[in-house]
mmCIF file of the N, C-alpha and C atoms, coordinates in Angstrom:
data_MODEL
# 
_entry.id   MODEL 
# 
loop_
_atom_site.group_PDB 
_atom_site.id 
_atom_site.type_symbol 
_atom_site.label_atom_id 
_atom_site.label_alt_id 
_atom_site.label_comp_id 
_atom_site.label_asym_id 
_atom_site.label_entity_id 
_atom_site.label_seq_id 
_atom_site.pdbx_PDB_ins_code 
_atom_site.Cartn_x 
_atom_site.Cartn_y 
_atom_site.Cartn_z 
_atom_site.occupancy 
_atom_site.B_iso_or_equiv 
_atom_site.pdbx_formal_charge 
_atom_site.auth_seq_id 
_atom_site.auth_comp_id 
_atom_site.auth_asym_id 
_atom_site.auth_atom_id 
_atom_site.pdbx_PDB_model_num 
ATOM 1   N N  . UNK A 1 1  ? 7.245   10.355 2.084   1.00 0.00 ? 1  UNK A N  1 
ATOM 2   C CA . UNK A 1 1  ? 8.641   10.478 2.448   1.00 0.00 ? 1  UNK A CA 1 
ATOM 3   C C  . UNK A 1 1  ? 8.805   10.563 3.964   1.00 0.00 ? 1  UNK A C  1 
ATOM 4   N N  . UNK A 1 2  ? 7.913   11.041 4.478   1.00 0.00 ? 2  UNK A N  1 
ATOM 5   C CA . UNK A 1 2  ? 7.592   10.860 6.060   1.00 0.00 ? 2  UNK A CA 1 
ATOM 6   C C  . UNK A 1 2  ? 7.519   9.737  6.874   1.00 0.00 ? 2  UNK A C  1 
ATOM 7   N N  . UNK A 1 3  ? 8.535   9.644  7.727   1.00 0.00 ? 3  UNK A N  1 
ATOM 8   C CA . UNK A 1 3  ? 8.862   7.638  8.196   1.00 0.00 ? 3  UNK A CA 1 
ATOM 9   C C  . UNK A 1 3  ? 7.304   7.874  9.323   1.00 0.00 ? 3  UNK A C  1 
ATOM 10  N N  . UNK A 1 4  ? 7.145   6.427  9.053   1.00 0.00 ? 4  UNK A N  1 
ATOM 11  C CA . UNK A 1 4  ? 5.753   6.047  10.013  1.00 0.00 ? 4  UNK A CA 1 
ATOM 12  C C  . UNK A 1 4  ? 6.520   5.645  11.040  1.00 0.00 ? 4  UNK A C  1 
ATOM 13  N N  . UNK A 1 5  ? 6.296   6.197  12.006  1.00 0.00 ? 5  UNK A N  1 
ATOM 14  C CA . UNK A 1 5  ? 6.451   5.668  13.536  1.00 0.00 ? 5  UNK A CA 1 
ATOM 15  C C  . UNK A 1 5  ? 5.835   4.756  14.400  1.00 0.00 ? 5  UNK A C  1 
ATOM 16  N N  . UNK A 1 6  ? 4.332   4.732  13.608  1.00 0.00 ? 6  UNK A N  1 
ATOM 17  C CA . UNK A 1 6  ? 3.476   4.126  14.947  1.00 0.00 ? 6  UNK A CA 1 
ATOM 18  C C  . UNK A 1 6  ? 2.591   2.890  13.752  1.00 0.00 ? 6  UNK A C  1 
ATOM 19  N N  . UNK A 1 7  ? 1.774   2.292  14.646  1.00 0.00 ? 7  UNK A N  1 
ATOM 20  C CA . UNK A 1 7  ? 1.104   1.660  13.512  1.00 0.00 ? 7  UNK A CA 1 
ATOM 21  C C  . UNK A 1 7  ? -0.338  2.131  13.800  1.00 0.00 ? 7  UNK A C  1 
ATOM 22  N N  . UNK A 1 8  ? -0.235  3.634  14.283  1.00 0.00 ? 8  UNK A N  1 
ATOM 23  C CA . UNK A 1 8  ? -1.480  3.720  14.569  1.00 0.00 ? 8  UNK A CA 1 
ATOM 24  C C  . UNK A 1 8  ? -1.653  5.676  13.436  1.00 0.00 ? 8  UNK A C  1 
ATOM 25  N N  . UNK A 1 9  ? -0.554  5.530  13.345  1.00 0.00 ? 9  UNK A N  1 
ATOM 26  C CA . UNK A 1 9  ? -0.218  6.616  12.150  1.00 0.00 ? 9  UNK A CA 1 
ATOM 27  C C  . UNK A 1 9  ? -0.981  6.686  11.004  1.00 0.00 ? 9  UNK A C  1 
ATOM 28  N N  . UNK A 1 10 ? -1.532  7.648  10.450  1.00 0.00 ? 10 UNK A N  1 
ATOM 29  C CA . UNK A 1 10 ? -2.398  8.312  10.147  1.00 0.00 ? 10 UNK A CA 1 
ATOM 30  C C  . UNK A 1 10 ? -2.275  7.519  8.077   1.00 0.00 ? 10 UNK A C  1 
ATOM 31  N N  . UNK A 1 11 ? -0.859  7.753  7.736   1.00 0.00 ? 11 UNK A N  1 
ATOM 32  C CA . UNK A 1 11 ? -0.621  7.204  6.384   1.00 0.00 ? 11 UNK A CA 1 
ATOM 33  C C  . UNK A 1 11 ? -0.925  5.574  6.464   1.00 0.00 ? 11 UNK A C  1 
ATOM 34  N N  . UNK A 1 12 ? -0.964  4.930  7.582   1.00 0.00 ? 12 UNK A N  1 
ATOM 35  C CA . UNK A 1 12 ? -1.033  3.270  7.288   1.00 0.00 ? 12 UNK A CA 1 
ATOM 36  C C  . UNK A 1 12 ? -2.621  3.253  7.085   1.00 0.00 ? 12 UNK A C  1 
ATOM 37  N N  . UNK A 1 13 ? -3.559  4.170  7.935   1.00 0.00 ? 13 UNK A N  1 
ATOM 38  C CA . UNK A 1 13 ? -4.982  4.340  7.708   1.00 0.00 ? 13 UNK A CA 1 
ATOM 39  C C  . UNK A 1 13 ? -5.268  4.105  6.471   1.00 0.00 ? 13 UNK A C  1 
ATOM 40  N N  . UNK A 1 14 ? -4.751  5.663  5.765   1.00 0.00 ? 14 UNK A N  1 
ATOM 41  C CA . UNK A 1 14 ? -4.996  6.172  4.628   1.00 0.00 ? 14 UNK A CA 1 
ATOM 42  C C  . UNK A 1 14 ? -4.803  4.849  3.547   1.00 0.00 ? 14 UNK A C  1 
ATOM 43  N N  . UNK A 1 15 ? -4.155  4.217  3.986   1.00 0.00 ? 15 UNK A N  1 
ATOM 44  C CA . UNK A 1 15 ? -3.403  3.287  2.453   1.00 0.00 ? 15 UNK A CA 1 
ATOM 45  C C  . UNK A 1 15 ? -5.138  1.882  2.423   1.00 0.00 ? 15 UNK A C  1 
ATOM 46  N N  . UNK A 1 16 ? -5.230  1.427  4.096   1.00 0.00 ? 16 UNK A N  1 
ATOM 47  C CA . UNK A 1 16 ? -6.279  0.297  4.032   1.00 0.00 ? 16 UNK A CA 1 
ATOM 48  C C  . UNK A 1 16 ? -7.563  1.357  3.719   1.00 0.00 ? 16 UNK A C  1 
ATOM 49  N N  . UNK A 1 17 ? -7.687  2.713  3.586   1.00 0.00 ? 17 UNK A N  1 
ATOM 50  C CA . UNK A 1 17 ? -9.116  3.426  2.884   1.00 0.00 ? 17 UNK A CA 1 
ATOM 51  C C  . UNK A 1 17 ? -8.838  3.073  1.668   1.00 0.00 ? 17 UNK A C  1 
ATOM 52  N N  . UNK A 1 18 ? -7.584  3.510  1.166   1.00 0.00 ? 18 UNK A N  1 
ATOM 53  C CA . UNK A 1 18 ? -7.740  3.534  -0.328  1.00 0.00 ? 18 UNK A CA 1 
ATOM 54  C C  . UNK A 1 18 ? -8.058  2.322  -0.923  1.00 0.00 ? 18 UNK A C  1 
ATOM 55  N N  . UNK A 1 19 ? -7.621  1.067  -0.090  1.00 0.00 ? 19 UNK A N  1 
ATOM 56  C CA . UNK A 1 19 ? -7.405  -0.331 -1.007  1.00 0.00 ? 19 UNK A CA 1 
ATOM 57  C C  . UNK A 1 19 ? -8.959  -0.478 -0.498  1.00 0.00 ? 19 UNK A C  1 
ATOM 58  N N  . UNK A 1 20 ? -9.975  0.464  0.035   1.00 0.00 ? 20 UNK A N  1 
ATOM 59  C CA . UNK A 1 20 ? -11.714 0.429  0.691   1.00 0.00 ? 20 UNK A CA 1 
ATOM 60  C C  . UNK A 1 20 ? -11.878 0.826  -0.607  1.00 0.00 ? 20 UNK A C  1 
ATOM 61  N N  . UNK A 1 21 ? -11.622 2.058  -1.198  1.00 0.00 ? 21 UNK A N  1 
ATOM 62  C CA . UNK A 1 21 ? -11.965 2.605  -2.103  1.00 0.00 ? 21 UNK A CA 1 
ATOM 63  C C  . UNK A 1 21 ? -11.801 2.490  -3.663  1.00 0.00 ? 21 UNK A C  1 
ATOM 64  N N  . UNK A 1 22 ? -10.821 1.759  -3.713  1.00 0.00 ? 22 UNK A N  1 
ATOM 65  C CA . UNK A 1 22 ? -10.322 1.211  -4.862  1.00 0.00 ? 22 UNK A CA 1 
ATOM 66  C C  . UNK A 1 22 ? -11.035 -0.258 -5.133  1.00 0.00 ? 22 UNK A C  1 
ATOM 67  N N  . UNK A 1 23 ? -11.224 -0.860 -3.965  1.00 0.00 ? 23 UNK A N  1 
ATOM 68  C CA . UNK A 1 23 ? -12.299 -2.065 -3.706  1.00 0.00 ? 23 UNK A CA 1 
ATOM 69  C C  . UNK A 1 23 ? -13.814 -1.679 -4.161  1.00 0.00 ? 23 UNK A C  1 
ATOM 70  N N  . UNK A 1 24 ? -14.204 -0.738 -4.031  1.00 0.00 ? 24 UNK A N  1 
ATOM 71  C CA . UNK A 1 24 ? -15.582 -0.053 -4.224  1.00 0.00 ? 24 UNK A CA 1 
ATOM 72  C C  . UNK A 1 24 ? -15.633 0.257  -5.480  1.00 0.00 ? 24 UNK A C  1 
ATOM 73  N N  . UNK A 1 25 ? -14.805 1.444  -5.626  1.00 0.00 ? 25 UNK A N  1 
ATOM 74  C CA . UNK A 1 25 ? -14.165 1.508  -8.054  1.00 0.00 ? 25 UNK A CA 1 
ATOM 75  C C  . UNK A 1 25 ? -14.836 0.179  -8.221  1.00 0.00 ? 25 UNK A C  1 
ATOM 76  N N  . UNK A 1 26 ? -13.985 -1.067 -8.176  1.00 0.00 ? 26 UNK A N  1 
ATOM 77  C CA . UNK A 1 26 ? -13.810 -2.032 -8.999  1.00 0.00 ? 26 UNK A CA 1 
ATOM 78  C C  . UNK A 1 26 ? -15.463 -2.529 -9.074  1.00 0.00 ? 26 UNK A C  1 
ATOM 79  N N  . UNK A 1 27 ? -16.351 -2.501 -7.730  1.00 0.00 ? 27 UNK A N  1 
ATOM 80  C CA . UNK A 1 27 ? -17.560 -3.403 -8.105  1.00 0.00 ? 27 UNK A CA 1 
ATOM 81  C C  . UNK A 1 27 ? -18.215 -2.303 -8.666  1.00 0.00 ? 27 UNK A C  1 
ATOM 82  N N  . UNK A 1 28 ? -18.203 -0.963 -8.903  1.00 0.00 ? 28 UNK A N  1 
ATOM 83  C CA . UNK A 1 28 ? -19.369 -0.258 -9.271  1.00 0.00 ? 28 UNK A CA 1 
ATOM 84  C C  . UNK A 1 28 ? -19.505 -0.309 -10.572 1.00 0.00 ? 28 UNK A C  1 
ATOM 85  N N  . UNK A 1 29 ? -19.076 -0.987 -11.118 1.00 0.00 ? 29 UNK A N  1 
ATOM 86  C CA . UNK A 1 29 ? -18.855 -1.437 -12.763 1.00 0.00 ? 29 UNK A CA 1 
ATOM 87  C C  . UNK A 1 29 ? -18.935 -0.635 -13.923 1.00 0.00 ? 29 UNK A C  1 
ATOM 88  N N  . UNK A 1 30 ? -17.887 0.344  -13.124 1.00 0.00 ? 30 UNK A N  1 
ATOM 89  C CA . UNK A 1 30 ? -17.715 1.625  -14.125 1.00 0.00 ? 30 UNK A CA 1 
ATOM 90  C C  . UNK A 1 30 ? -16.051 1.914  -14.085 1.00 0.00 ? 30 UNK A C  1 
ATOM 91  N N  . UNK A 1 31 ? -15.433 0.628  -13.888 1.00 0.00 ? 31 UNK A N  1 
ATOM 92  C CA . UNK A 1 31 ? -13.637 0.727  -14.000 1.00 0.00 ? 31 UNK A CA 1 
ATOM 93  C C  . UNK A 1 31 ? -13.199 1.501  -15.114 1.00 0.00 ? 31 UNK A C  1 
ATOM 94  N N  . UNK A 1 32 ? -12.047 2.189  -14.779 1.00 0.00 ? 32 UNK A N  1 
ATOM 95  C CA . UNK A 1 32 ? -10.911 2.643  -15.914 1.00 0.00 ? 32 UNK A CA 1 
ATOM 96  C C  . UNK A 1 32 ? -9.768  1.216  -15.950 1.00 0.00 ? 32 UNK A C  1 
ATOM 97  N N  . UNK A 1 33 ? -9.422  0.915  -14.591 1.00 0.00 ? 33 UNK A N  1 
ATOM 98  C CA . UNK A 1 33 ? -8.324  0.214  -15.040 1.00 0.00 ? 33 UNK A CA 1 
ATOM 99  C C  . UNK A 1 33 ? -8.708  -1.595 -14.961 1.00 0.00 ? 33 UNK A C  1 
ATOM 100 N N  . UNK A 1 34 ? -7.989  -1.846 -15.161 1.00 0.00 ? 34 UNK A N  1 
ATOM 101 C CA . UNK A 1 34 ? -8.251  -3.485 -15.551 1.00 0.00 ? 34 UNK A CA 1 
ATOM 102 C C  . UNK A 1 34 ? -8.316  -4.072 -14.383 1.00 0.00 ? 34 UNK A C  1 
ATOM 103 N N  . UNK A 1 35 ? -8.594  -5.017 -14.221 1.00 0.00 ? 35 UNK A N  1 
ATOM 104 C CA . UNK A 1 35 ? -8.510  -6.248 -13.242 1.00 0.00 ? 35 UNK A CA 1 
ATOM 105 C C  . UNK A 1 35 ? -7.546  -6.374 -12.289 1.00 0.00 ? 35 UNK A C  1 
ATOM 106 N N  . UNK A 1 36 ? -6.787  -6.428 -12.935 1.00 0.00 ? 36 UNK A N  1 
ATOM 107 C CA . UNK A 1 36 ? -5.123  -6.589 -12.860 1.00 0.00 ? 36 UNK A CA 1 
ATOM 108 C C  . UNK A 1 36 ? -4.747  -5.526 -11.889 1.00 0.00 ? 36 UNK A C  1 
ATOM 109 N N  . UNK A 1 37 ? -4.601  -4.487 -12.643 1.00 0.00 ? 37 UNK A N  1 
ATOM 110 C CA . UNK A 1 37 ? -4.371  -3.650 -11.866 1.00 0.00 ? 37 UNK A CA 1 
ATOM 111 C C  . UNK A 1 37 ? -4.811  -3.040 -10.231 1.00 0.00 ? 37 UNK A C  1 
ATOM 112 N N  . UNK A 1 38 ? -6.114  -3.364 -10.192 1.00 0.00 ? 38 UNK A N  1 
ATOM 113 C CA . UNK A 1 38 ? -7.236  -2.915 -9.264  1.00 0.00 ? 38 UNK A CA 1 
ATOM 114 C C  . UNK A 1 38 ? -6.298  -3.982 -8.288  1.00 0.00 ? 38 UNK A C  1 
ATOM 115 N N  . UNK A 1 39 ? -6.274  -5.269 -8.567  1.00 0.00 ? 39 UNK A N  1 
ATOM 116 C CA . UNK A 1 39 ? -6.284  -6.277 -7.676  1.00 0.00 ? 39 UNK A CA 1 
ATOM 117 C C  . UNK A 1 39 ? -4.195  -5.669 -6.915  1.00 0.00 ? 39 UNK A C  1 
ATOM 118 N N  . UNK A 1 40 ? -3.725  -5.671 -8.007  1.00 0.00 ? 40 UNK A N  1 
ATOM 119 C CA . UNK A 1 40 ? -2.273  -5.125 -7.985  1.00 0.00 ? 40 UNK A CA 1 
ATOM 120 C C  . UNK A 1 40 ? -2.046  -4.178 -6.582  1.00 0.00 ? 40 UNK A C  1 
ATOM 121 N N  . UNK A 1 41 ? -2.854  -2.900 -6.829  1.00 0.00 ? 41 UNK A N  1 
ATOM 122 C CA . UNK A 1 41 ? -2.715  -1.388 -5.812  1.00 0.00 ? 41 UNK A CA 1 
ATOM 123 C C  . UNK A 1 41 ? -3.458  -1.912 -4.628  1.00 0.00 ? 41 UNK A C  1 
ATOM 124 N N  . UNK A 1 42 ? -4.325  -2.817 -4.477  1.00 0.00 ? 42 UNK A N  1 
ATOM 125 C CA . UNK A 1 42 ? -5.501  -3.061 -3.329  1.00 0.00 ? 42 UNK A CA 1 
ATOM 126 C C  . UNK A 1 42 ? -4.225  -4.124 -2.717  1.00 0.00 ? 42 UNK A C  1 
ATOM 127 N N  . UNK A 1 43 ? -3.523  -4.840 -2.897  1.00 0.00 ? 43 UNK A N  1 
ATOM 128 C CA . UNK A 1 43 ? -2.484  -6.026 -2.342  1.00 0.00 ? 43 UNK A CA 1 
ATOM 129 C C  . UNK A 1 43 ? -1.754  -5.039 -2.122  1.00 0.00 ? 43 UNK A C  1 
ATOM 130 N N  . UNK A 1 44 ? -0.835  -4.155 -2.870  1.00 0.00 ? 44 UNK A N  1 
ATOM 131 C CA . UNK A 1 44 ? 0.369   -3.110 -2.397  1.00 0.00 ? 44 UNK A CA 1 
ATOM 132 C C  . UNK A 1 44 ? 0.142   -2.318 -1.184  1.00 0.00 ? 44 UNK A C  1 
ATOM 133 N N  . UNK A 1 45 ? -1.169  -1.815 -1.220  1.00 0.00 ? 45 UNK A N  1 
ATOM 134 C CA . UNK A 1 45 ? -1.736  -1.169 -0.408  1.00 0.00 ? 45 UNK A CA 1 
ATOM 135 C C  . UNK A 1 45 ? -1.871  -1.881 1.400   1.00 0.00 ? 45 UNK A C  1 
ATOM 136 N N  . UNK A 1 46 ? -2.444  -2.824 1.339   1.00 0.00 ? 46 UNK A N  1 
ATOM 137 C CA . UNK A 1 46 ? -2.827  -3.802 2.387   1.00 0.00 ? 46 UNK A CA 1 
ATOM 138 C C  . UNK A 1 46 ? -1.796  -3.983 2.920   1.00 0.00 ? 46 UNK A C  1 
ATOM 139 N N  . UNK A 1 47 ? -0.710  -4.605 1.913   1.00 0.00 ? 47 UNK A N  1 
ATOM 140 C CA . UNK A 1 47 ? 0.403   -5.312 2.220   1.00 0.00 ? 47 UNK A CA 1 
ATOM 141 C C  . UNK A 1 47 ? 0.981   -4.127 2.836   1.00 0.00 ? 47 UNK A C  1 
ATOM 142 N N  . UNK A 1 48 ? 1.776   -3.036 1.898   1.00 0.00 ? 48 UNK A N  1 
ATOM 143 C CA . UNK A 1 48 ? 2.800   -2.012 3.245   1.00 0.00 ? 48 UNK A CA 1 
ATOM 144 C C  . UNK A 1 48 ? 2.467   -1.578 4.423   1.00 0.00 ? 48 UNK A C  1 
ATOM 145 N N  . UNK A 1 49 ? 0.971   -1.967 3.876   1.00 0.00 ? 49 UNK A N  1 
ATOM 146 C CA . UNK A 1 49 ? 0.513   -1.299 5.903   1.00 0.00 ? 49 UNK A CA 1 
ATOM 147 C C  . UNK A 1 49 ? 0.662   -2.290 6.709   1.00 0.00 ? 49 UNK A C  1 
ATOM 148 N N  . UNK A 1 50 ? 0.394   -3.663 6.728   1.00 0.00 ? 50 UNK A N  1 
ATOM 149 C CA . UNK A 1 50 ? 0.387   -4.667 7.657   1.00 0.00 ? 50 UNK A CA 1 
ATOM 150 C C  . UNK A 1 50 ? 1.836   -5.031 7.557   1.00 0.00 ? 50 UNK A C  1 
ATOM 151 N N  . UNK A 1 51 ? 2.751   -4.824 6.423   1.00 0.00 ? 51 UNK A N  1 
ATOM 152 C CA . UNK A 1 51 ? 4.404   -5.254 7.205   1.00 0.00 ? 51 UNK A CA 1 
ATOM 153 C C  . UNK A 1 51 ? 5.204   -3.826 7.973   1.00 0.00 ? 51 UNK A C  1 
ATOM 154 N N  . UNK A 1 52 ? 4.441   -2.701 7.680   1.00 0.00 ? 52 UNK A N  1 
ATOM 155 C CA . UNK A 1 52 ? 4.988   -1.911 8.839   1.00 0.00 ? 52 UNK A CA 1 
ATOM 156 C C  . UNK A 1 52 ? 4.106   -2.191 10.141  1.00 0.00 ? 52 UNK A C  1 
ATOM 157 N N  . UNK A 1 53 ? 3.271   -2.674 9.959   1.00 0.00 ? 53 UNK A N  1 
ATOM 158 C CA . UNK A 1 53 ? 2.121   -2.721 11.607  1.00 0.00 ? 53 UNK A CA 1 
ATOM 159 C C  . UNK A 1 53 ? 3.287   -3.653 11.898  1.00 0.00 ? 53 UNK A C  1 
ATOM 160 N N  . UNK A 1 54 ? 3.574   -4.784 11.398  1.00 0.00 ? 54 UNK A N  1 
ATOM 161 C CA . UNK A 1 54 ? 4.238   -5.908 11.862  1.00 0.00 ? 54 UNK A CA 1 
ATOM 162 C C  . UNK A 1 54 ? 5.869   -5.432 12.290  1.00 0.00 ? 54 UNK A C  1 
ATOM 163 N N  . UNK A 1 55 ? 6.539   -4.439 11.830  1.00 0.00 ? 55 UNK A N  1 
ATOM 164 C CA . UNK A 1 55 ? 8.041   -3.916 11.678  1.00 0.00 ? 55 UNK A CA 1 
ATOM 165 C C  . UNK A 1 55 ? 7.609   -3.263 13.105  1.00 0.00 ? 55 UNK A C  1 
ATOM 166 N N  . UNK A 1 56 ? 6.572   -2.523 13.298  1.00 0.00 ? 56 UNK A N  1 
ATOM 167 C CA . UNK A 1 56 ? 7.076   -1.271 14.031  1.00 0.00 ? 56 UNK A CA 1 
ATOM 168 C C  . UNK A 1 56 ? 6.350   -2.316 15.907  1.00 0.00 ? 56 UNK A C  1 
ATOM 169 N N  . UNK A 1 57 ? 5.274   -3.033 15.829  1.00 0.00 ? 57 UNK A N  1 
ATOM 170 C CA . UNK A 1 57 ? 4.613   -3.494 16.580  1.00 0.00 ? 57 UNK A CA 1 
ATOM 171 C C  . UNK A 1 57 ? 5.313   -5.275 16.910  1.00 0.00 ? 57 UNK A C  1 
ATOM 172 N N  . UNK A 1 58 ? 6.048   -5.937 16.138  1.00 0.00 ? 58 UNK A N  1 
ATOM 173 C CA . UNK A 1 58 ? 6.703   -7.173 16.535  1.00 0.00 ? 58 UNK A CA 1 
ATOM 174 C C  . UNK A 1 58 ? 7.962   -7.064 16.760  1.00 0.00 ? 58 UNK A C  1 
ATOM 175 N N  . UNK A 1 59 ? 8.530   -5.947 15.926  1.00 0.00 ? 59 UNK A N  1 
ATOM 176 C CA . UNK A 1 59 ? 9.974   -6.416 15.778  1.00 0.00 ? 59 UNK A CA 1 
ATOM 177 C C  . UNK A 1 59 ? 10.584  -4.979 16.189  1.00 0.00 ? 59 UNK A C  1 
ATOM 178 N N  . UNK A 1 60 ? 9.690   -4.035 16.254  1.00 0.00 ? 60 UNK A N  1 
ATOM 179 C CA . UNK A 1 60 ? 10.050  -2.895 17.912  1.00 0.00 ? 60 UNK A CA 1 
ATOM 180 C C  . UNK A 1 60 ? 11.100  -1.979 17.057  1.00 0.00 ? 60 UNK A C  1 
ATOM 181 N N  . UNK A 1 61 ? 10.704  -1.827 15.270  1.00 0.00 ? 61 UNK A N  1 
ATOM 182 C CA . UNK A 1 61 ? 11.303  -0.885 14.584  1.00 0.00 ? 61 UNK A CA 1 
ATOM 183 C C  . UNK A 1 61 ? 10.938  0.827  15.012  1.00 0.00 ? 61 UNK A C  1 
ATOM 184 N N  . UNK A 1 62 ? 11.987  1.666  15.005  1.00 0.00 ? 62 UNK A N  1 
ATOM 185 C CA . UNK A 1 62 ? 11.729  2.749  15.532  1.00 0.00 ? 62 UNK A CA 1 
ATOM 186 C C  . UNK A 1 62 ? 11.049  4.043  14.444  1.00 0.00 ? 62 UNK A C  1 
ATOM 187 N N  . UNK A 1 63 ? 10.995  3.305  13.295  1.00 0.00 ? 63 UNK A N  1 
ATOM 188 C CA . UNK A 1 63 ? 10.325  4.077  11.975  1.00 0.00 ? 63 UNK A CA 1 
ATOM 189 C C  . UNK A 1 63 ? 10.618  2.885  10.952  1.00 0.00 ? 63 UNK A C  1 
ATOM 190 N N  . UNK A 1 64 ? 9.589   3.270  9.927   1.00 0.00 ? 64 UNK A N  1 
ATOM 191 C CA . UNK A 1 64 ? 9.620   2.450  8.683   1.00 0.00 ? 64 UNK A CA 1 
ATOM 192 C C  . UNK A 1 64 ? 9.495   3.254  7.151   1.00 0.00 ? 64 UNK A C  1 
ATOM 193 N N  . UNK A 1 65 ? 10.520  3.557  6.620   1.00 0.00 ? 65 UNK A N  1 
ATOM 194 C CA . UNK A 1 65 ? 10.178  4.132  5.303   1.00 0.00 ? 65 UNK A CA 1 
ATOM 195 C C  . UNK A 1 65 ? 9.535   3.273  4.401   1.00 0.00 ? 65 UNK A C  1 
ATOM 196 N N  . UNK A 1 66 ? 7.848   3.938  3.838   1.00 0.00 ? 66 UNK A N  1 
ATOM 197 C CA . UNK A 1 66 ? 7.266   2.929  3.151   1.00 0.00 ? 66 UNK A CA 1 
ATOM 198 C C  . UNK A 1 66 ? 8.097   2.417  1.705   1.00 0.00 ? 66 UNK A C  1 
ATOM 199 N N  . UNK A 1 67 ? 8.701   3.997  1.050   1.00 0.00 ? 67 UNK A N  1 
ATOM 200 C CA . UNK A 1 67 ? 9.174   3.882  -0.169  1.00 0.00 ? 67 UNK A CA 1 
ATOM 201 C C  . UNK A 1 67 ? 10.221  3.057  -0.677  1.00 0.00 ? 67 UNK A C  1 
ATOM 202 N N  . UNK A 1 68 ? 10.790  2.436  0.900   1.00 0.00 ? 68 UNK A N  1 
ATOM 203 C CA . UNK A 1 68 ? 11.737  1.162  0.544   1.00 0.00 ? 68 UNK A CA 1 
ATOM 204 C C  . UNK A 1 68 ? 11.289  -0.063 0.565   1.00 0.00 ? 68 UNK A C  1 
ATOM 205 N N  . UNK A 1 69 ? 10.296  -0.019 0.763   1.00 0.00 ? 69 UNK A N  1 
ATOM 206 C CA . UNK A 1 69 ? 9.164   -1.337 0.582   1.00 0.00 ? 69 UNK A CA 1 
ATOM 207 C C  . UNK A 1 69 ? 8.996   -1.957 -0.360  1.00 0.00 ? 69 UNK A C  1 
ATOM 208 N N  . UNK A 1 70 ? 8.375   -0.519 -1.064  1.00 0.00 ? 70 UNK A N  1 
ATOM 209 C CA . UNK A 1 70 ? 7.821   -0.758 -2.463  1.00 0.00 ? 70 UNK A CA 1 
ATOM 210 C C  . UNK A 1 70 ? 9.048   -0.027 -3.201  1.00 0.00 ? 70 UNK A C  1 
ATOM 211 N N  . UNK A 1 71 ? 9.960   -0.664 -4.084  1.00 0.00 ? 71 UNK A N  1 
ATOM 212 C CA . UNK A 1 71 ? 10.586  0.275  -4.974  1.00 0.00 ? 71 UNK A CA 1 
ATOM 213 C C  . UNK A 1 71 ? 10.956  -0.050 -6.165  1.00 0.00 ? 71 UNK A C  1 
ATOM 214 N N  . UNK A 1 72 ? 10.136  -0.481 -7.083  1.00 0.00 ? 72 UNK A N  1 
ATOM 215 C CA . UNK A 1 72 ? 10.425  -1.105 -7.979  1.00 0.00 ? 72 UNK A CA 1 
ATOM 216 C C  . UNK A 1 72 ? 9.982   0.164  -8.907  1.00 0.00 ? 72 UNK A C  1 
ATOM 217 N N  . UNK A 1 73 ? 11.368  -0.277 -9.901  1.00 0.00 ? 73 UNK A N  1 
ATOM 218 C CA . UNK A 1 73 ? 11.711  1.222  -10.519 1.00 0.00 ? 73 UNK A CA 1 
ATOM 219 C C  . UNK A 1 73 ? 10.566  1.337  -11.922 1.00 0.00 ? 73 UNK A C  1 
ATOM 220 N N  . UNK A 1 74 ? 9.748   2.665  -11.827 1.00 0.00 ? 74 UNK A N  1 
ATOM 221 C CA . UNK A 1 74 ? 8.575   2.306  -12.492 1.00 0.00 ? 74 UNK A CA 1 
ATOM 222 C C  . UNK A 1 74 ? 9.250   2.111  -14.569 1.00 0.00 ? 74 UNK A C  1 
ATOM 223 N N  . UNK A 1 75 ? 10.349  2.578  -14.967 1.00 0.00 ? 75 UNK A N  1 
ATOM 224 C CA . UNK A 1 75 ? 10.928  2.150  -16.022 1.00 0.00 ? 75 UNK A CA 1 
ATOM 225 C C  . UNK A 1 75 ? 10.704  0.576  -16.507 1.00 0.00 ? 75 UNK A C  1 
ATOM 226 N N  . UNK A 1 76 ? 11.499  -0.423 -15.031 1.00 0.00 ? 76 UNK A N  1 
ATOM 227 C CA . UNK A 1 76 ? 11.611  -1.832 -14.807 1.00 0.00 ? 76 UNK A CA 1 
ATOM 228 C C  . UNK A 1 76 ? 9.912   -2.038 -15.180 1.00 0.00 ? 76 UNK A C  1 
ATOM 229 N N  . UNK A 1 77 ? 9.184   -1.536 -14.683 1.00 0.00 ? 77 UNK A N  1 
ATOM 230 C CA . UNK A 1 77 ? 7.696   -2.172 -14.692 1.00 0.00 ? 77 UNK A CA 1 
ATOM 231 C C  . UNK A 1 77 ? 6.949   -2.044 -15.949 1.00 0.00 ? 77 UNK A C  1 
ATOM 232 N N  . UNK A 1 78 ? 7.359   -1.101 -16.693 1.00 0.00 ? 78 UNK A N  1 
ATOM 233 C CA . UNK A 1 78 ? 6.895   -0.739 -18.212 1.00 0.00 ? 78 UNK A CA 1 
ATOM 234 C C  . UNK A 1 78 ? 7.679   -2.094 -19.023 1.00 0.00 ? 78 UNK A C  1 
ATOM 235 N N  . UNK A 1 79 ? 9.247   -2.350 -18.806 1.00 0.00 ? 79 UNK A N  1 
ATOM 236 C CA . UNK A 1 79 ? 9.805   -3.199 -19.670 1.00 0.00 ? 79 UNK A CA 1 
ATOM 237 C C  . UNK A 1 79 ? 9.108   -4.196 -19.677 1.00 0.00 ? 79 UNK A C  1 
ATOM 238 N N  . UNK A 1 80 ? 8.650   -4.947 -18.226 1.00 0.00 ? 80 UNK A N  1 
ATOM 239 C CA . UNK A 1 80 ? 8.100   -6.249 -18.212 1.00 0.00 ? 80 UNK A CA 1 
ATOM 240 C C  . UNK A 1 80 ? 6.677   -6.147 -18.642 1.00 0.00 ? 80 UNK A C  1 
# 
């Protein structure tokens, strides 16, 4: 809920570890979640960090809320 300011901010880190770590899950060939999914959170992940690097570092945004990025209502995502 905390707007990122910088692209050198500490949550855009955190998100390209996790899509490290979630990358690592997937080859140790001991997954819970599917394919799909793995590949799904590792793109979400990558992706909000490099279009706020790009918001806050090209286009000279003064904060970026990630949660309007991503907001697809998790109800909507069960229907489909």
């Amino acid at each position: 809920m905390d707007p990122v300011r910088s692209s050198a901010d500490w949550k855009l880190q955190f998100l390209c570890e996790f899509a490290d770590v979630l990358q690592r899950w997937e080859n140790s060939k001991a997954p819970v979640l599917s394919r799909e999914t793995f590949l799904a959170v590792c793109h979400t992940c990558l992706s909000l960090a490099e279009c706020a690097t790009y918001l806050l570092d090209k286009l000279d945004f003064a904060y970026v809320l990630l949660g309007h990025l991503q907001s697809d209502a998790e109800s909507r995502f069960g229907w489909l």
